[in-house]
Structure formats: C-alpha cells, structure tokens
C-alpha positions as CSV (number, residue, x, y, z in Angstrom):
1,X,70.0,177.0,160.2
2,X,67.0,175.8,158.2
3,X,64.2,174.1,159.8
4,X,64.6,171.4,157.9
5,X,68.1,171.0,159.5
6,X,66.7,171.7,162.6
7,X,64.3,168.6,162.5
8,X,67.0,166.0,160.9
9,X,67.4,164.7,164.5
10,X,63.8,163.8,164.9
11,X,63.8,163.1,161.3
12,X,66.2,160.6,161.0
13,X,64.9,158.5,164.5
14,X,62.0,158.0,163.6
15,X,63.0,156.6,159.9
16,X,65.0,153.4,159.5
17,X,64.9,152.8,155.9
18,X,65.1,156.2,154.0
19,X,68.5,157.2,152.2
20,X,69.3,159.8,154.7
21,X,71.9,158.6,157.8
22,X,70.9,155.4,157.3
23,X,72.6,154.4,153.8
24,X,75.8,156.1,153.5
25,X,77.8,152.7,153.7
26,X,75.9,151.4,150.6
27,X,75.8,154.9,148.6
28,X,79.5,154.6,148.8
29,X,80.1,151.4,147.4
30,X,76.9,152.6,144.8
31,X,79.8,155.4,144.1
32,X,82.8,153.3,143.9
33,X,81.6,149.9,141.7
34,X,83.2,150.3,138.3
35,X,81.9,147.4,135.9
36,X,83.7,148.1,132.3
37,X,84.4,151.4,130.7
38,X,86.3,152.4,127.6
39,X,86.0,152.2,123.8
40,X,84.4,149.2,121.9
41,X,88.0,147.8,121.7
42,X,88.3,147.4,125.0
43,X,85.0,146.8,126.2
44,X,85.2,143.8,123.4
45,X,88.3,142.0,125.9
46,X,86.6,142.1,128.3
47,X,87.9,145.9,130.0
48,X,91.2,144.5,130.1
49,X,93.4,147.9,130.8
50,X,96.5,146.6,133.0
51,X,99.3,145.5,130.3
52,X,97.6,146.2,126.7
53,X,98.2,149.8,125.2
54,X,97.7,151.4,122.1
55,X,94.1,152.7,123.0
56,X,92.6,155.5,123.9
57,X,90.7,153.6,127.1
58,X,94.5,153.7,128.7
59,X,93.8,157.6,129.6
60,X,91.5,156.0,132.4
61,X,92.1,152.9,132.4
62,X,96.7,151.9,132.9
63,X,98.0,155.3,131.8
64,X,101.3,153.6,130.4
65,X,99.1,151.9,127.5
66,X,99.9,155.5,125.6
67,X,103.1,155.6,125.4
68,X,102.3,152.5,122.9
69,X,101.1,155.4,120.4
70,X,103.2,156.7,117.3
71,X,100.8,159.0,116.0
72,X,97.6,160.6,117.2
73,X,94.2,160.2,117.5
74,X,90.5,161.1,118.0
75,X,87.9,159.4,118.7
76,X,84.1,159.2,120.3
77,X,81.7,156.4,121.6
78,X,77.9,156.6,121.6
79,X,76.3,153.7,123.2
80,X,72.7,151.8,123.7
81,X,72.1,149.5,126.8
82,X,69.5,147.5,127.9
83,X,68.4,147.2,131.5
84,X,65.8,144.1,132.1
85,X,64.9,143.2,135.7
86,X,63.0,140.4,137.4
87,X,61.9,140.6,140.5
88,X,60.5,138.0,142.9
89,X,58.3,139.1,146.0
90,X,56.3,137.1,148.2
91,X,55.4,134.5,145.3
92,X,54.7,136.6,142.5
93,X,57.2,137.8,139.7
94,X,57.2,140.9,138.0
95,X,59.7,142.2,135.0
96,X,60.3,145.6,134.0
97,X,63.6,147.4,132.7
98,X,64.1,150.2,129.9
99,X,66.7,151.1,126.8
100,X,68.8,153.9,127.0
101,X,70.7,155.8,124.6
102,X,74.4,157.6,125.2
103,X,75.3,160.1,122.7
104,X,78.5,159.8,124.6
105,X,80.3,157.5,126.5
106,X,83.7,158.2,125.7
107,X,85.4,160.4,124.1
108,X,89.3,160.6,123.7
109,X,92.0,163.0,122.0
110,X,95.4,161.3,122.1
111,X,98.6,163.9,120.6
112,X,102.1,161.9,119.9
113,X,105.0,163.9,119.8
114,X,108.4,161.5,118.6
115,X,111.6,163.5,118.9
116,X,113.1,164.1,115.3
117,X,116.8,162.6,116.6
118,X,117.8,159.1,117.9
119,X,117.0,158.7,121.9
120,X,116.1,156.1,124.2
121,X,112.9,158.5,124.9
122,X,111.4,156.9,121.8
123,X,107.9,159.0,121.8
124,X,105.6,160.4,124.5
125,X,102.0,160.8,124.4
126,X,99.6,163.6,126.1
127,X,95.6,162.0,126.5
128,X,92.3,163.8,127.3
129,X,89.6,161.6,127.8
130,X,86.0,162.0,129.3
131,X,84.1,159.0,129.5
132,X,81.2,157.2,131.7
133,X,82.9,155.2,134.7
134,X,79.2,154.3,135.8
135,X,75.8,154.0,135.0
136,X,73.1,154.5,137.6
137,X,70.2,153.2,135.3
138,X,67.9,151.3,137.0
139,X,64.2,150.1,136.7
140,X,62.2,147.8,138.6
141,X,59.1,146.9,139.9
142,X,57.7,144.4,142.6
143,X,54.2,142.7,143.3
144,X,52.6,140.6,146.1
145,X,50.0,140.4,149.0
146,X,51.6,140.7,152.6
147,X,49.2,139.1,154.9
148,X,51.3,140.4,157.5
149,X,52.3,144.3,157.5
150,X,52.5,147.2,155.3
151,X,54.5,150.2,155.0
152,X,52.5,151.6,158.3
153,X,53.5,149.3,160.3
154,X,57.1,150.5,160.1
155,X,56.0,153.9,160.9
156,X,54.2,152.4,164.0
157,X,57.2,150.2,165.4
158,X,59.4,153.4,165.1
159,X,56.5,155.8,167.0
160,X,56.0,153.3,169.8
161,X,59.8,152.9,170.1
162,X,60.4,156.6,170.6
163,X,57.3,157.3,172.3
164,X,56.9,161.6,171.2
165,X,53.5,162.6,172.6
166,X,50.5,163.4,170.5
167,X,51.7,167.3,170.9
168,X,55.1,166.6,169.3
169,X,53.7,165.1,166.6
170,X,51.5,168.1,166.0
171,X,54.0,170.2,166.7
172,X,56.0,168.5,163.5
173,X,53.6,169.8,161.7
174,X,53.0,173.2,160.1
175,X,49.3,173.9,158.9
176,X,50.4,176.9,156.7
177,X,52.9,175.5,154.6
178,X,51.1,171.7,155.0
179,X,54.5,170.1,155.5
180,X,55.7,167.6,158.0
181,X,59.1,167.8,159.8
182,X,59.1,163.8,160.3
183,X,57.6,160.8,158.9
184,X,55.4,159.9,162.0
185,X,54.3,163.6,162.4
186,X,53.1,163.2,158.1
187,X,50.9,160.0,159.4
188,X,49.2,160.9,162.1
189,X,48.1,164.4,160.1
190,X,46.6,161.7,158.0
191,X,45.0,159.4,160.7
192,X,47.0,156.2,159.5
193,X,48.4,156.3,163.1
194,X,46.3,157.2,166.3
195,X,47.2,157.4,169.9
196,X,46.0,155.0,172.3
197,X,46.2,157.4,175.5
198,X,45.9,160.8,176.4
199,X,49.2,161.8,175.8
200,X,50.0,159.5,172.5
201,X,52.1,156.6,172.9
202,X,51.4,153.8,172.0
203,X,50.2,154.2,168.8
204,X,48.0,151.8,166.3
205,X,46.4,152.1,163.0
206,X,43.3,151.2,161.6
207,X,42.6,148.3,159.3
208,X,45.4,146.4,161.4
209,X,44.4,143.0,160.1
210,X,43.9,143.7,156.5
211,X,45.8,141.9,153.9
212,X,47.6,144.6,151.7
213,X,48.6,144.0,148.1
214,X,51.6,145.7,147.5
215,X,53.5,147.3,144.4
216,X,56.6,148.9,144.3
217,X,58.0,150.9,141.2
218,X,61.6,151.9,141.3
219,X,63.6,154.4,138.7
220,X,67.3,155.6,138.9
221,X,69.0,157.4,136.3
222,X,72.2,159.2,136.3
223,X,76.2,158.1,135.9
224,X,79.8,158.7,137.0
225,X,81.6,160.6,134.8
226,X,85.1,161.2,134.5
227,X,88.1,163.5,132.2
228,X,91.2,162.3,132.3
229,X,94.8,164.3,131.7
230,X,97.4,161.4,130.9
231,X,100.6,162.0,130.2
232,X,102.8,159.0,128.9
233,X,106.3,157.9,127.7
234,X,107.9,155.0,125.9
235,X,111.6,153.9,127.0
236,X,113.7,152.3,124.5
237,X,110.3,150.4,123.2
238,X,110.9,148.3,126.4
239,X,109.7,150.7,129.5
240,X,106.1,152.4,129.0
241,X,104.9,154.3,131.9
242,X,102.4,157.0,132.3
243,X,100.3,159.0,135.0
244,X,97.1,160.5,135.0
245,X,94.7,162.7,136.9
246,X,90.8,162.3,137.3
247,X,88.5,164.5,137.8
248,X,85.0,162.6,138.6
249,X,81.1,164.3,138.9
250,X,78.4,162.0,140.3
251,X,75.0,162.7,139.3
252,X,72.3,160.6,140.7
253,X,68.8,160.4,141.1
254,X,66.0,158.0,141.9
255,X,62.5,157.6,142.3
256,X,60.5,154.7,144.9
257,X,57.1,154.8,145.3
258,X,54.8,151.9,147.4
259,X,51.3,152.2,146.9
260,X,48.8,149.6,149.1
261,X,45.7,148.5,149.1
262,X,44.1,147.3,152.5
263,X,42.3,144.3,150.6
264,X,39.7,144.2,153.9
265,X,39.8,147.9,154.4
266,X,36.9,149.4,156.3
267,X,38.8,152.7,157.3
268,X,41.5,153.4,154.7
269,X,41.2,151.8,151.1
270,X,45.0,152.2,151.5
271,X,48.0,154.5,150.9
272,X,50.6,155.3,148.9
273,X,54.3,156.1,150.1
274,X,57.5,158.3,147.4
275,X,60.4,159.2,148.3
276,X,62.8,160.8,145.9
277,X,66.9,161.7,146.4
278,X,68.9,163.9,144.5
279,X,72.7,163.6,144.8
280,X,75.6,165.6,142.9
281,X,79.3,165.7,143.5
282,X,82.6,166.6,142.0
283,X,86.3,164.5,142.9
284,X,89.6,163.8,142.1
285,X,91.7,161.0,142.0
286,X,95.4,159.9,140.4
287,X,96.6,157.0,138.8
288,X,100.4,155.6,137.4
289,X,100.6,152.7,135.5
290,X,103.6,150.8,134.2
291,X,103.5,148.0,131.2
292,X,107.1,146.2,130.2
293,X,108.1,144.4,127.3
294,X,109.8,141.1,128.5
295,X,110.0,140.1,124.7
296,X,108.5,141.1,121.2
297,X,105.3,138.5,122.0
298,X,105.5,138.8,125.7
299,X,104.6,142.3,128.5
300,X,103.5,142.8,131.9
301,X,101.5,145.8,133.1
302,X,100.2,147.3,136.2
303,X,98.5,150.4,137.6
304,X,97.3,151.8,140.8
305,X,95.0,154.4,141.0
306,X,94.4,156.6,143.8
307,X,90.8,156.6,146.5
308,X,88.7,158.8,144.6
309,X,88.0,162.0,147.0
310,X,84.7,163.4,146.3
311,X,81.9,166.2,148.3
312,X,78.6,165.0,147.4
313,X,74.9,166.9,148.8
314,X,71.7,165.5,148.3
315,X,68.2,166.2,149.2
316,X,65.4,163.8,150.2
317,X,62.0,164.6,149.8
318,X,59.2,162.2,151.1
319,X,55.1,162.4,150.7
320,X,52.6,160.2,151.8
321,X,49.1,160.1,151.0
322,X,46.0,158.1,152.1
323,X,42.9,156.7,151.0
324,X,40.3,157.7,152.9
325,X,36.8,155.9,152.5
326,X,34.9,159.1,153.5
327,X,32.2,158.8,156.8
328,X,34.2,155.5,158.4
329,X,34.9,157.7,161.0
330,X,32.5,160.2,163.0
331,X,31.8,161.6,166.1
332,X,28.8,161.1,168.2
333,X,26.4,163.4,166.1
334,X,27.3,161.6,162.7
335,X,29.6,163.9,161.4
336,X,32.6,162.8,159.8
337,X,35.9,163.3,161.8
338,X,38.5,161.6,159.4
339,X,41.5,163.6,158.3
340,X,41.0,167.0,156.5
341,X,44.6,166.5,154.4
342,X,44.8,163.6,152.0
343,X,48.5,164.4,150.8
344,X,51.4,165.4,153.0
345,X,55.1,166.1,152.0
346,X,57.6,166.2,154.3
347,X,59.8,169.3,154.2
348,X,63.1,168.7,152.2
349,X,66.0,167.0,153.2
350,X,69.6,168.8,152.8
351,X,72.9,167.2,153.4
352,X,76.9,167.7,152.5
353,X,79.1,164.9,153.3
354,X,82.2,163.7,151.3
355,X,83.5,160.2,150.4
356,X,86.0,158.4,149.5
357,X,86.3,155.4,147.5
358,X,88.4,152.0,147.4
359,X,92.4,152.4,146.5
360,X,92.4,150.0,143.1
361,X,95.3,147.8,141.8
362,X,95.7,145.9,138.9
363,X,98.7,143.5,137.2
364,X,98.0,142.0,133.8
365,X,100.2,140.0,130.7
366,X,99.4,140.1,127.3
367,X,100.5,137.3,124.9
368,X,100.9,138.2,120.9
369,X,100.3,135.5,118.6
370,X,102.8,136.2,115.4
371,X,100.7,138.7,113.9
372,X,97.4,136.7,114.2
373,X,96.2,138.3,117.7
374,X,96.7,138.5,121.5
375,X,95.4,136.9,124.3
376,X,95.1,139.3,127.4
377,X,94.3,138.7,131.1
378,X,94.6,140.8,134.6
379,X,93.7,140.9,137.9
380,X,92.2,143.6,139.8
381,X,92.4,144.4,143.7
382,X,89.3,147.0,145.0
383,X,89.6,147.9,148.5
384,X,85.9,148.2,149.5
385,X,86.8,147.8,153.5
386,X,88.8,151.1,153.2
387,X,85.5,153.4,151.4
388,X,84.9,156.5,153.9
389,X,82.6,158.9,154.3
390,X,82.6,161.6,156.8
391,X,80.7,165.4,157.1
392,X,81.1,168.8,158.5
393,X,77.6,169.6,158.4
394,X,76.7,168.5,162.2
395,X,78.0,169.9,165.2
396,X,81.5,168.7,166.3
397,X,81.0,165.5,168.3
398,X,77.9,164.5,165.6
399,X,80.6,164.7,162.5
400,X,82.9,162.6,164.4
401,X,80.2,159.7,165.2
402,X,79.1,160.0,161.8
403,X,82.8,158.7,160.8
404,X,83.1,156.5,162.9
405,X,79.9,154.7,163.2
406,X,80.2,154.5,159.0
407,X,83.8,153.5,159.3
408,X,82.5,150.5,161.6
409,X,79.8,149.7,159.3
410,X,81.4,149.8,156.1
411,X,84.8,147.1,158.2
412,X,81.9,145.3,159.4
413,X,79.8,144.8,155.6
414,X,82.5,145.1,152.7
415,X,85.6,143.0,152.2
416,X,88.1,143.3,149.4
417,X,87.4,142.4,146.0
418,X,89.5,140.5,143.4
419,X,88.1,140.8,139.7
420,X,89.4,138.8,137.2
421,X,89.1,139.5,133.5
422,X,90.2,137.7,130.2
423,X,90.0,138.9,126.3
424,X,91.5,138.2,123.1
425,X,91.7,139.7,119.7
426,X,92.1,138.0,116.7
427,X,93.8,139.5,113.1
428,X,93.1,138.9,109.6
429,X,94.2,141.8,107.2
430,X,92.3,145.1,108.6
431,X,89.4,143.2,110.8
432,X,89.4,142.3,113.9
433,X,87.5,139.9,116.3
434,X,87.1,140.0,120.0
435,X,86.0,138.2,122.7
436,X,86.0,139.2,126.5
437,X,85.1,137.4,130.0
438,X,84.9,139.6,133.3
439,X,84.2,138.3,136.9
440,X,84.0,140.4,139.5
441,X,83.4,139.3,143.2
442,X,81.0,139.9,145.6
443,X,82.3,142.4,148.2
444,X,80.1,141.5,151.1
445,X,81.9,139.6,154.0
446,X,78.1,138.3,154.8
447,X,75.2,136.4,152.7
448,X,72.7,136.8,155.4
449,X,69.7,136.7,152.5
450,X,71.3,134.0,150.4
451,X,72.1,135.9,147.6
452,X,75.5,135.9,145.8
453,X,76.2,139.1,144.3
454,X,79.2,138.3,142.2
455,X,78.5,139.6,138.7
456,X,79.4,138.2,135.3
457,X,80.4,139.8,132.0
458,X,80.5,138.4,128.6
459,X,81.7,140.5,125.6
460,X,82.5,140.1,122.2
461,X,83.0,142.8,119.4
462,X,84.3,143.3,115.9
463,X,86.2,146.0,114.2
464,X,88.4,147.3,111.3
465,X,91.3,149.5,110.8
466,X,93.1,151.1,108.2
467,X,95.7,153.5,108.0
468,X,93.5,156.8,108.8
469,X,90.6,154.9,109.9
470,X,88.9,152.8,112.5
471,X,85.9,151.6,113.4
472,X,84.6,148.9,116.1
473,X,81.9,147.4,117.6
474,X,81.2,145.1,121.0
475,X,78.4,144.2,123.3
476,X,78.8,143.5,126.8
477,X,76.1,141.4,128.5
478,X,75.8,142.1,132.6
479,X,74.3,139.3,135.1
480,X,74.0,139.9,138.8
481,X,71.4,139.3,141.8
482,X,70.1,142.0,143.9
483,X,67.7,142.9,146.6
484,X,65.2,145.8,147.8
485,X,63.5,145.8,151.0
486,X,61.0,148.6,151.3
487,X,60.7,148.6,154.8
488,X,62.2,146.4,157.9
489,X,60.0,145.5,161.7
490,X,61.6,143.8,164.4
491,X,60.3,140.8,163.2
492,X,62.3,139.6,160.2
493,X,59.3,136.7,159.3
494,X,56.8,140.2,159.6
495,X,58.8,142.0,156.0
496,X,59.6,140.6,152.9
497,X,62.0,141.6,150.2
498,X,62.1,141.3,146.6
499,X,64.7,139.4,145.2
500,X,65.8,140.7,141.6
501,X,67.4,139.1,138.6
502,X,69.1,141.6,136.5
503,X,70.1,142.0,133.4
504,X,72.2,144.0,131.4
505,X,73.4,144.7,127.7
506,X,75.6,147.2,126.1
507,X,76.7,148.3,122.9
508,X,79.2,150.7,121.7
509,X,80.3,152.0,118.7
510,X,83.6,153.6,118.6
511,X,84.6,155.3,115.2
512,X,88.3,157.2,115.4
513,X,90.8,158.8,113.0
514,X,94.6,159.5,113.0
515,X,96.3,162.2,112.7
C-alpha cells in the first residue's frame, strides 16, 4: 500500500471540495451527457438518429439506419468549436473561452453486401465508426473581492471540525520529500493556519479580517471517444434493424487554480491554491435499433442502447503556496520565525473505481416530402437516476459505503431526462439544406441556486452529393448555464459562486465517397 493510499482517510476528511470522494455523482453524469455527435449531416438536423438512415452517424447513433445503404462508403469529419464563457462572481463579470481544432471527429467505413438473387433479405450492411461522443473543453475564469472569506477559511472550518493536534499535522508532513499527506497538514507547514492551544485545536489564521480579491482560472481538455461494430439488415425494404457494440475511452483532464490577495494583509500578502485531476478509462456498451416503413413518405424508428460499463483511475495532485511578507513575524530577539517552505504539494492522489452510465431510449418519425426533403423529429429518454459508481480499491465494508452512499446521492440529485430534437432537409438537384433544433432537459430534481440547466441547440448546415461524391457542412450553436464554487463554509451567505454563461459553436465538415 502506498502512503498516499494510506493517508486518503485523513485526506479526504479534512477536504470537502476536491474531486476525490467527494464528486463521483457529478463525474458520472460529466461521463454520461451526450449533446450531438455524428457527421455534418446529422449534426445539421439537429442529431436526429432514431428513424432516419442512410448515414454513417447510424453506427452510433440507431444502428438500423444502415440497412438503408445500397452501396458503400467512407468517410471522415474534422471539426473547429468554439468555447466562450461568462462568468459572474460577486459583482464582477469576466469572459474567457478558446478555439479548438479536431482533425477527427468521426470517421466511418460502411461495406453493403446485396445478394445477387431475389430475397426478402434485400441488403445488409457491416459499419465501423470511431467518433467523439464528448468534449470535455472548457475554459473559464472568475473575478471579485470577498469581504468575507477566502480559500483558508475552508481549510480552517474543516481543522476545527476534526480537531487532529498540532503533532498530527506535523506528522502529515515529510521534511525530506517536502510533501503533505493532507490539505490542513500543507497549511500549517506554511503558517496560514496556527493553533490556538498547546495541543492545536482550534485553529485561526492571520489576516482574518482582510478583504481578499479573488481570481479563479479554470482549463479542461479531453473527450469521450467511441468505435462502433454495427451490423445491419433490410427486410423486404419495409423492416430495417441493426445492432451494435461500443467500445468507449474517457480521457480527461483539468486544471483550477485560486490565487488571493489579502487587500489589508499585514502577515500574508496572500496565497495561491491548484489542484489538477487526471482521469482515463476504457467501456463497453450495446445498442439495437429498429426503423419501419409504414409507407413510401412515412417510418418510425427506435433504439436502445445499453448503460455504458466503464473502469476509470485518476490521480489528484494539490499545491498550495503563500505569500509571505518576510519579518511580520519574530520571536522575542527580532528574528524572523515565519515559515521556512513557501510551496508545498501534497503527495498524489490514486484511485480505481468504475461507472456506469444512464440506459438511453429513443422513438422518432420521419416525414418525406415527394422528393423535395424530410422533416424529422424524436424523443429521447436518459436515465440519469440509474448512473452508478462503485470500487474495489478500499477495504470490504468501505467499497460497499462507497456504493451506496453514491447510489443515494446520485437518487437524491438526478432525475430522468427527456430530450427532444427536430431537423429537416431540403432537396434541389444535388444540394442540400438543413436545419436542426435540439432541447435537452435539465436532469437535476433540485434548483437550489436558481439556475436552469436545460441546454439549447441550434443547427443548420449545407451539402451536396453526387453519384461518387459528397460533401457537407453544419454548425451547431450550444447555450447552457452553469456554476463553480471554489470552496463551501457552513455559512452559505460566508461563500460565493460564480455563475457562468456558456457558449458553444461547432463546425464540421464531412467529405465521403462511395464505393
């Protein structure tokens, strides 16, 4: 057993708001929000899947959408988005947001076979697809004076709650390797906490009744990525139906650092808090879809895919460093006392759990037009009450709490979502001309910060296709509300959080040939 394993206990009780066994609910929803995948077709309609085929976004998307092929096909999708935030905190605003660039965000091989005799089997169709189910792009920043805590004073509710002794908290700290085995341990090292008795507790900080001007600078990166196997078949051009299996890595990182300034300081000038977290993963998951033809202009679809079952580990690392104004503090001969260490990490956090994400259903219609377009429309059903997560990496009875506190907690915050989308295409000679609508609810059963966190998608796109050749194009814009809180006290009037507008654009380009 590591030491750092040793120490999560202490680790994690005297740290509320860090990633580690205090998240996981959230990281799984994080892991199982989809928002609109597929080519520029599809995207363009607003990510219709459930009863439109004839497109390589079918492999992940309603599987039976291939047996709607009659000859084969490649093709790939680069794309550029376009993350802008805006963030309110206490009073002041602050944007911030970056452009990123795919090379690839889906790519799809489709091979047709059609028997050379007469059969009610009319064609089958094998898929391969990989493609981006998520992006975890993110940037954001936050500004404002707190005239009533900082960071430390989160530390200090924790410490005082807990009550470990000035010699634990030494003890949480190696001199030779200069790391901390807990957050409280990292600031008293640096002096930003100090006991009030001979044995420690409580604890207080200097500077308590400085103002601090606070700024916050967040940065995720990473995505969900998925291949696909589909295998599909057409009956009697009246039956499609088709079946796939997934197999899904998460990559995902981030970035938060809080730096303060103690406006009034006499002690500290102030201090500067990062964390970072590193999470990988592998799963699997399984979908069937069906899509009938009730007539030539008229078809219903449908598809259900399968929780997705994944084994994720991440680490969390954590520094802290302060800023001493050097002789504020000396002994009785005029020497100064203050902390020898300006910088401490904490030693790295390492845990394994696994996850799994919301069963998903969808039902659709699709309406042709003569030979002028479609109109397309479905709903979709995302279980969010039935994510899990669950580990092996405690002893028995912890693993079993783990489950079953996160089980609670993930009943008592999510509720199922119903997603509605809407897209049409119109047809003149080889163009084409899309528009797409998307709404997908907010998932949490409570608003306790007022915000509403239903997002909305508006797409539209253009394209052309000839007999060995296609080409289209569609932008997706991406509105939702969110909200960061850097740290929480007792006192809900004591904390504030920032309150972010976000904004999102996309644009693919999908460029294909048959075969």
């Amino acid at each position: 057993m590591t030491k750092s394993v040793k120490w999560i206990g202490l680790f994690c009780s005297l740290t509320l708001s860090i990633p580690t066994f205090a998240q996981y609910a959230s990281d799984a929803f994080r892991y199982s929000e989809i928002n609109q995948t597929g080519t520029a077709r599809f995207q363009g309609l607003g990510g219709n899947h459930a009863a439109l085929g004839g497109d390589a976004s079918s492999i992940s998307g309603n599987p039976a959408g291939l047996g709607f092929y009659t000859r084969s096909e490649f093709s790939i999708s680069p794309s550029l988005t376009n993350y802008s935030t805006k963030s309110e905190y206490i009073g002041n605003t602050t944007t911030d947001g970056k452009t990123k660039f795919f090379p690839i965000s889906n790519a799809s091989l489709v091979i047709t076979n059609k028997p050379g005799y007469q059969r009610r089997w009319k064609s089958s169709s094998l898929g391969i697809s990989y493609s981006r189910q998520q992006s975890f792009q993110n940037r954001f920043s936050y500004s404002g004076l707190n005239n009533r805590s900082a960071y430390v004073n989160k530390v200090l509710e924790n410490v005082n709650s807990t009550k470990p002794t000035s010699a634990t908290l030494d003890g949480d700290f190696d001199s030779d390797t200069k790391l901390a085995y807990s957050e409280a341990a990292a600031y008293y090292q640096l002096f930003l906490i100090n006991p009030t008795t001979a044995t420690g507790a409580p604890y207080n900080r200097y500077d308590a009744n400085s103002p601090t001007q606070q700024l916050g600078e967040f940065d995720s990166k990473g995505a969900q990525t998925q291949w696909n196997f589909t295998y599909a078949g057409n009956f009697d051009d009246k039956l499609y139906v088709g079946g796939s299996i997934g197999f899904n890595r998460i990559k995902y990182d981030y970035i938060h650092t809080l730096t303060e300034t103690y406006t009034t300081g006499t002690v500290f000038r102030g201090a500067r808090q990062s964390e970072d977290l590193t999470v990988s993963g592998n799963g699997v998951n399984a979908t069937f879809g069906v899509i009938y033809k009730l007539t030539p202009t008229f078809q219903l679809g449908g598809s259900l895919t399968s929780p997705t079952f994944t084994k994720l580990r991440e680490t969390f690392n954590q520094s802290t460093q302060a800023d001493y104004i050097v002789g504020s503090i000396r002994d009785d001969k005029g020497v100064d006392v203050g902390p020898s260490l300006l910088d401490i990490s904490q030693a790295p956090n390492d845990f394994e759990y696994s996850m799994s994400s919301p069963l998903r259903g969808s039902l659709g219609a699709t309406v042709f037009i003569n030979q002028k377009g479609f109109i397309t429309g479905s709903l979709e059903y995302v279980g969010y009450g039935g994510m899990r997560v669950r580990t092996k990496y405690l002893s028995d009875a912890d693993n079993q709490s783990f489950k079953e506190s996160y089980k609670q907690e993930i009943q008592e915050t999510y509720k199922a979502g119903i997603n509605a989308r809407l897209g049409g295409e119109y047809r003149s000679g080889i163009f084409r001309g899309r528009l797409g609508f998307a709404y997908l609810s907010d998932p949490y059963k409570i608003q306790s910060d007022g915000i509403n966190r239903a997002k909305l998608l508006y797409s539209a796109g253009v394209g052309v296709r000839t007999d060995r050749f296609f080409a289209d194009i569609s932008g997706t814009y991406n509105a939702f509300k969110s909200v960061y809180t850097p740290y929480v006290l007792t006192n809900a009037q004591d904390y504030a959080s920032a309150k972010i507008n976000n904004h999102t654009t996309n644009v693919v380009l999908t460029v294909g040939t048959f075969f």
